[in-house]
C-alpha positions as CSV (number, residue, x, y, z in Angstrom):
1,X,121.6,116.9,94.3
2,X,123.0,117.4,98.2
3,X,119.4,117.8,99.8
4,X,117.0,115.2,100.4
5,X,113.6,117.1,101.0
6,X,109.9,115.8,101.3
7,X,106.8,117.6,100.0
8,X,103.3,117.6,100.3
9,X,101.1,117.9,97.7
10,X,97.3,118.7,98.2
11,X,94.3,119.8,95.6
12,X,90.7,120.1,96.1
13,X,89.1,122.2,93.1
14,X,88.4,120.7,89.7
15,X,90.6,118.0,88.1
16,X,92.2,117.0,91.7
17,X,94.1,114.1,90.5
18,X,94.9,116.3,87.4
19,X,96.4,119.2,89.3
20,X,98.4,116.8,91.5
21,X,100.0,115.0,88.5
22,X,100.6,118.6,86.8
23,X,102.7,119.2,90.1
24,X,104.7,115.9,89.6
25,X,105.5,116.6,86.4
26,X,106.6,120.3,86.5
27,X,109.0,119.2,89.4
28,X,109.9,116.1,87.7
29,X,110.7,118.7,84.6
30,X,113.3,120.7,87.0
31,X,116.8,120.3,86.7
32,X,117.8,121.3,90.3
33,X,115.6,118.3,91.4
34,X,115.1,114.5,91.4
35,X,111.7,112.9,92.6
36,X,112.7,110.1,94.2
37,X,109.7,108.5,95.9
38,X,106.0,109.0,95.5
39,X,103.2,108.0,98.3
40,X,100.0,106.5,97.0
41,X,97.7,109.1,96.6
42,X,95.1,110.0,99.9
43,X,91.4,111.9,99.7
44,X,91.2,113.5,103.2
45,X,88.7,115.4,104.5
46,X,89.4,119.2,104.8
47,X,90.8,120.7,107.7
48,X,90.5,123.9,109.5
49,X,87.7,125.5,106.7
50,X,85.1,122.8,106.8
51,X,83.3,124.2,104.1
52,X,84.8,122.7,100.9
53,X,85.6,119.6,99.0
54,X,88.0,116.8,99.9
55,X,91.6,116.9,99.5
56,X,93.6,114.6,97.3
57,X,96.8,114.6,99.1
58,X,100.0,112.9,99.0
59,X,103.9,113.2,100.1
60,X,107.0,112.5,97.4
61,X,110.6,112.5,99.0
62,X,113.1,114.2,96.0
63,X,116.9,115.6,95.9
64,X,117.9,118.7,94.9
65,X,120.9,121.0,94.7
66,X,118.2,124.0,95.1
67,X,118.5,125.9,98.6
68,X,115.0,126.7,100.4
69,X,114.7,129.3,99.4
70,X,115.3,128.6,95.6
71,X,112.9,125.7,95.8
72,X,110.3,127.7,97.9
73,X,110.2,130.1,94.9
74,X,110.2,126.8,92.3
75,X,107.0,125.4,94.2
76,X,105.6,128.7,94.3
77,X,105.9,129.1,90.5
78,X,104.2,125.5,90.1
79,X,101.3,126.6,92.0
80,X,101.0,130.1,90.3
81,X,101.2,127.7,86.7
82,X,98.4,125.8,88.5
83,X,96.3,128.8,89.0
84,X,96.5,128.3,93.0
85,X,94.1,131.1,94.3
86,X,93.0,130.7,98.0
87,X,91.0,133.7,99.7
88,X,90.4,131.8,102.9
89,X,93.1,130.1,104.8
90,X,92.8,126.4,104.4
91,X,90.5,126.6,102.1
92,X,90.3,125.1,98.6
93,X,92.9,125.3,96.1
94,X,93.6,123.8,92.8
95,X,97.4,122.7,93.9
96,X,99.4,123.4,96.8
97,X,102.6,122.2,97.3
98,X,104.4,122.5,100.9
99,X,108.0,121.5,101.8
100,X,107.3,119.5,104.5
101,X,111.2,118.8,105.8
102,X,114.6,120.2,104.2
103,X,117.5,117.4,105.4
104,X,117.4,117.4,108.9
105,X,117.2,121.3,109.1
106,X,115.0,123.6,111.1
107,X,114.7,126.3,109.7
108,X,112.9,129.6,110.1
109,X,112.4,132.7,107.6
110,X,109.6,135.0,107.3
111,X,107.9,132.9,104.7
112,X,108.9,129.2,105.0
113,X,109.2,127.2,108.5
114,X,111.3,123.8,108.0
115,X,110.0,121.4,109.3
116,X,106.5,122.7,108.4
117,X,104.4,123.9,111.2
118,X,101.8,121.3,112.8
119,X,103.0,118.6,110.3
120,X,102.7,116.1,113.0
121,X,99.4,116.9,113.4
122,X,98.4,116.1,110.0
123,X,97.1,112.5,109.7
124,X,97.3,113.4,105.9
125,X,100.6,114.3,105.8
126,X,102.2,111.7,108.0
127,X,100.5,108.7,106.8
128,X,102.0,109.2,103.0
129,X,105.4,110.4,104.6
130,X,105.0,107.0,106.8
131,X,104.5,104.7,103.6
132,X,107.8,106.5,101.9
133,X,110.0,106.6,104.7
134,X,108.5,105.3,108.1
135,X,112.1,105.4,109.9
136,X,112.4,108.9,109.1
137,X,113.0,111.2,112.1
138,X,111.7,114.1,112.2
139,X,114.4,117.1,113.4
140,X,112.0,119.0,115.5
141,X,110.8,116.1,117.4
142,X,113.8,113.8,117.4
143,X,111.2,110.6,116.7
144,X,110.2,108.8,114.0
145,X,107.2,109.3,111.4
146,X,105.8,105.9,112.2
147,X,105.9,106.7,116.1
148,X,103.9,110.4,115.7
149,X,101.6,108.0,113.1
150,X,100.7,106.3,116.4
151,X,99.6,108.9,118.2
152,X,97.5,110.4,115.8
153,X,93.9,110.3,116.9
154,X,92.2,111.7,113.4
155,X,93.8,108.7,111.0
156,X,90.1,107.6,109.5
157,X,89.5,110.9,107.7
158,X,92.3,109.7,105.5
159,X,91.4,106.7,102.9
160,X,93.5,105.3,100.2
161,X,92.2,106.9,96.8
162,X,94.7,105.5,94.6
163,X,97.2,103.4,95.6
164,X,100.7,103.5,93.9
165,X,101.9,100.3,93.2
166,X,105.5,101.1,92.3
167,X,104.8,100.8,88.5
168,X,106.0,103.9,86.7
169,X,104.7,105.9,89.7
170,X,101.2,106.3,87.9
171,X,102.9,106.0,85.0
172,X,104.2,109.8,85.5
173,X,107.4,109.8,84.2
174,X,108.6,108.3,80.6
175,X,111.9,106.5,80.2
């Protein structure tokens, strides 16, 4: 478990806290992979496609001895389980799950971009990636999370929904 890698896990049909716990737990049920830390959870309003629900979205930072590509094709699977169906770019989706950040790796293959593309953009990615690991530098920018939090100019579409309090991370995972 080599690779210290953060996703980004988003819903917005249905069961939204549901589907994110469903994601959690699938990943937590891999054996390539160890979740390590879980951000509160966020409700964001949608970007791009206006014309849906909001998002619950949040950011967990996990090892793994999975490659990329291994774990693109392990999130992709979670999503399929989840019934992930989106005819519309950006639009809603009962789990997606994006891998935000792969070490400090860029990387760059016909279907997955490390770090993930206009991530520092996205107030509701970088504000749960800043309450996990707000040193964190990000490779393509060479500064850290909480410095590209400060320049974001969109951070009050993104409200605490449920805030984790360190407790059995929502009481996810039995011991």
């Amino acid at each position: 478990m080599n690779n210290l890698v953060y996703i980004a896990l988003g819903s917005n049909i249905g069961a939204r806290e549901e589907y994110l716990l469903f994601g959690l737990k699938e990943l937590n049920e891999e054996a390539g992979l160890t979740i390590n830390r879980v951000s509160s959870i966020y409700e964001t309003e949608p970007v791009g496609y206006l014309d849906q629900q909001d998002f619950l979205n949040m950011v967990i930072e996990v090892s793994t001895s999975y490659s990329p590509e291994q774990l693109l094709q392990v999130t992709q699977e979670i999503e399929s389980k989840a019934k992930k169906n989106t005819p519309v770019r950006w639009g809603p989706r009962t789990l997606d799950l994006d891998i935000l950040l792969y070490n400090q790796e860029n990387i760059k293959m016909d279907d997955l971009m490390i770090p993930h593309p206009r991530m520092s953009e996205r107030s509701f990615v970088i504000i749960p990636l800043k309450e996990i690991n707000p040193q964190l530098i990000l490779p393509h920018e060479q500064v850290t999370v909480s410095e590209i939090y400060r320049r974001l100019t969109d951070k009050e579409g993104v409200r605490v929904w449920k805030m984790n309090n360190g407790v059995g991370e929502y009481g996810l995972f039995e011991n």
